[in-house]
Rosetta silent file (secondary structure, phi, psi, omega in degrees, C-alpha in Angstrom):
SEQUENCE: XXXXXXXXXXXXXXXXXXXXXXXXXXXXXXXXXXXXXXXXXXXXXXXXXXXXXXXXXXXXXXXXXXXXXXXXXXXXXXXXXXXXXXXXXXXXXXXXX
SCORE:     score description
SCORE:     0.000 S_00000001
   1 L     0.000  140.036  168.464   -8.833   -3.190    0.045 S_00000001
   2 E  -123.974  136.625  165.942   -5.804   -2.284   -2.141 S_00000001
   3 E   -86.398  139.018  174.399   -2.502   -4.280   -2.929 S_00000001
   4 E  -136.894  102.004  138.924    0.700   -2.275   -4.045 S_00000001
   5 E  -156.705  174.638  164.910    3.720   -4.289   -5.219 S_00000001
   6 L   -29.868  -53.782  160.360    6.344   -4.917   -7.572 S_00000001
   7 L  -131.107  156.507 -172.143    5.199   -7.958   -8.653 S_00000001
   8 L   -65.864  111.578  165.993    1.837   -9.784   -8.239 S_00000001
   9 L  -122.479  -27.885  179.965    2.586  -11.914   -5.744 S_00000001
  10 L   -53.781  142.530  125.380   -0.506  -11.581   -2.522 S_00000001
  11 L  -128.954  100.483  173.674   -3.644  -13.317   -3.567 S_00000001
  12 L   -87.023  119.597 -175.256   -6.418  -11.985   -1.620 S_00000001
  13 L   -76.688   59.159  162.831   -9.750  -14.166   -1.526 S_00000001
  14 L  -126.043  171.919 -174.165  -11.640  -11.079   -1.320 S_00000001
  15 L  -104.054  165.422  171.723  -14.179   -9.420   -3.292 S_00000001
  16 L    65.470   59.902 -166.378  -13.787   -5.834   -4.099 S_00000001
  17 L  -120.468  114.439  150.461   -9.417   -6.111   -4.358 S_00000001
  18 E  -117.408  118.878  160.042   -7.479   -3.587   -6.194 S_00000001
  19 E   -79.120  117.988  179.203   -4.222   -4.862   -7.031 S_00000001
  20 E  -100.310  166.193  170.362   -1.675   -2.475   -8.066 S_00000001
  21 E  -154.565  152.206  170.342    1.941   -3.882   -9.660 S_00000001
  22 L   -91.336  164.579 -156.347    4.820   -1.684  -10.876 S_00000001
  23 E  -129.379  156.721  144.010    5.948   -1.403  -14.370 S_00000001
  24 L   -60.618  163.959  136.920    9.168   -0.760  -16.066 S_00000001
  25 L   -70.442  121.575 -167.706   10.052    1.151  -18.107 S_00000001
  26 L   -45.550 -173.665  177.075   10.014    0.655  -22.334 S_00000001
  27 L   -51.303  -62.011 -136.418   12.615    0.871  -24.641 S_00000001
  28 L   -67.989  -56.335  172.588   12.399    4.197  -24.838 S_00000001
  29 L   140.828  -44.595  174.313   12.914    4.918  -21.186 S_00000001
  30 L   -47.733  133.951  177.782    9.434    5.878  -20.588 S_00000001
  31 L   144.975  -49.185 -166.315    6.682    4.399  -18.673 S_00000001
  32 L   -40.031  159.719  150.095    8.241    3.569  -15.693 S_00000001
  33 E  -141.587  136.162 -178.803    5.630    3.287  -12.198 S_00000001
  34 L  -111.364  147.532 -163.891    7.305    2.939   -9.164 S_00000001
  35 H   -54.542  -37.688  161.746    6.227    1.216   -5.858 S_00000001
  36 H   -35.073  -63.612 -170.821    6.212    5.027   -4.466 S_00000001
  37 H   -52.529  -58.174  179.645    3.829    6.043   -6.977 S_00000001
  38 H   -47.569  -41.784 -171.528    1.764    3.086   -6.422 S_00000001
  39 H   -67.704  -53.751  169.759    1.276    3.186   -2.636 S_00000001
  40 H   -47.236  -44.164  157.784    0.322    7.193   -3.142 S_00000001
  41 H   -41.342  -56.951  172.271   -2.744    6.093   -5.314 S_00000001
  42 H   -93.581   41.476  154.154   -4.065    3.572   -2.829 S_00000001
  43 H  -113.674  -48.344  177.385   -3.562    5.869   -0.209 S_00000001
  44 H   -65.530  -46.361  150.023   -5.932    8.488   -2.530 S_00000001
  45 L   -22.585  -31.723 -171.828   -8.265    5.402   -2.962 S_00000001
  46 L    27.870   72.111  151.063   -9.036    5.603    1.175 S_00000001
  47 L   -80.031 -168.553 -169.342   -9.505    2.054    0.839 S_00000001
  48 L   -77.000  -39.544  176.924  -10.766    0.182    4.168 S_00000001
  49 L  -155.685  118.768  166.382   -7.005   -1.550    4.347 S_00000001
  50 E  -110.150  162.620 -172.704   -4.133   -1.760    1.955 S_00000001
  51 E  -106.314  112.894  160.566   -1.416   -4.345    1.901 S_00000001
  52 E  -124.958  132.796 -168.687    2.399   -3.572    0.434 S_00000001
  53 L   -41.305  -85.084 -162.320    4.417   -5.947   -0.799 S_00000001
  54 L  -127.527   94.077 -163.527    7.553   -5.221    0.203 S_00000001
  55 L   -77.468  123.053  176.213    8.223   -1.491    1.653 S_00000001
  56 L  -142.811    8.485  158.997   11.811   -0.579    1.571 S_00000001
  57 L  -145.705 -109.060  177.424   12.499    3.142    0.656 S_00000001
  58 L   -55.117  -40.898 -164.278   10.491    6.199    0.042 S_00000001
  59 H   -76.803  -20.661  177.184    6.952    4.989    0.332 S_00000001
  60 H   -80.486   23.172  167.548    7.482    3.870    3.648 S_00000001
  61 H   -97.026  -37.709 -179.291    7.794    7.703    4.311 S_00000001
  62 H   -60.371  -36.851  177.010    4.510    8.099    2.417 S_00000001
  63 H   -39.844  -55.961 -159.708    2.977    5.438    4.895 S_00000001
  64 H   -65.323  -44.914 -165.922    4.386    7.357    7.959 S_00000001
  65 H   -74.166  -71.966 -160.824    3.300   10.575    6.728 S_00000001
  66 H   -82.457    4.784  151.547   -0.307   10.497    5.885 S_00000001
  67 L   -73.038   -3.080  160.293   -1.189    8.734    9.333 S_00000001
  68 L   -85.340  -22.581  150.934    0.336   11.796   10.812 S_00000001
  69 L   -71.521   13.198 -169.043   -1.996   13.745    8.569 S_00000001
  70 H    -5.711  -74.546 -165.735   -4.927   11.565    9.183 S_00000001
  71 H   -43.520  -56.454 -167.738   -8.118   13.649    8.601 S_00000001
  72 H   -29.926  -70.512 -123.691   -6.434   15.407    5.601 S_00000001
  73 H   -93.987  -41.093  173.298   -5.451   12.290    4.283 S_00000001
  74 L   124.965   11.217 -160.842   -7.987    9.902    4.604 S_00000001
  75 L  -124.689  161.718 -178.190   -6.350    7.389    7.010 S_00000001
  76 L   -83.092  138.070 -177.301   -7.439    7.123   10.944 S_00000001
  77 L   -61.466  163.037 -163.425   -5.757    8.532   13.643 S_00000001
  78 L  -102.672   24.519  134.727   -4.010    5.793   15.331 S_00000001
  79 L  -103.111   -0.454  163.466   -6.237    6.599   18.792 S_00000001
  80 L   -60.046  127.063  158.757   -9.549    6.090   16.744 S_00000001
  81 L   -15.320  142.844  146.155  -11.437    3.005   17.197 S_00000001
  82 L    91.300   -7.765 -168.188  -10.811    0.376   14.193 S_00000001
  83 L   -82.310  146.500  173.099   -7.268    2.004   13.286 S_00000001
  84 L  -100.086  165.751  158.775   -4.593   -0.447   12.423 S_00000001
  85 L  -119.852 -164.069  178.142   -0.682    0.581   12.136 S_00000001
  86 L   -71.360  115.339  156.717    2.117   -0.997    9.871 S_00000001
  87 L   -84.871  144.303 -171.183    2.812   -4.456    9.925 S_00000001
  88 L  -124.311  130.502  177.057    5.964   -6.600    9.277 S_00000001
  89 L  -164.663  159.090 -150.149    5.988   -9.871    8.677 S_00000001
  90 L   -85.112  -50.443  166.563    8.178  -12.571    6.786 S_00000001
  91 L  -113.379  174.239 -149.549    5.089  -14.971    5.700 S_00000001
  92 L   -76.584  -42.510 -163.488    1.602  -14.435    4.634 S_00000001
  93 H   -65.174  -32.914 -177.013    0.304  -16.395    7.818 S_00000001
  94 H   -43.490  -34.052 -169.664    1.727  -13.833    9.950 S_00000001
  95 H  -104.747    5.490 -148.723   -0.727  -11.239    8.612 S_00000001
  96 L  -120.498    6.955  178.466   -3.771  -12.654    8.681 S_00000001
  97 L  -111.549    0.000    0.000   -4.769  -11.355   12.895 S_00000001
């Protein structure tokens, strides 16, 4: 399982969790990782399920996109046994069926 957000906020009581968080950028300007960035990595991961904190611009195009590319991509078509789609939900309990 992978986590993607801004800040850590999910704590999943599982073993075998990679939690991603986005960075800023330094002084400099340099540096920066963006929630985009993040989500594409743990998409490349083909973990079993990732979680994102809060999707609100571009990555939820990234989302859309490689379940329409399934095989390619690594994610299941969404008539395969076991596939999940995108969920929305306001608290944590909400997520947990």
């Amino acid at each position: 399982m992978a986590t993607a957000e801004e800040v850590f906020e999910l704590k999943v009581p599982l073993p075998d969790v990679v939690a991603l968080q986005c960075r800023q950028p330094n002084l400099e300007g340099t540096g920066e990782i963006k929630l985009r960035r993040l989500v594409k990595e743990a998409l490349d991961m083909r973990p079993s399920r990732i979680v994102v904190g809060e999707v609100r611009q571009e990555e939820s195009l990234d989302l859309s996109s490689r379940r329409r590319r399934s095989p390619v991509a690594g994610c299941r078509s969404p008539t395969s046994p076991g596939s999940r789609s995108l969920g929305v939900a306001r608290q944590e309990q909400d997520c947990r069926h």
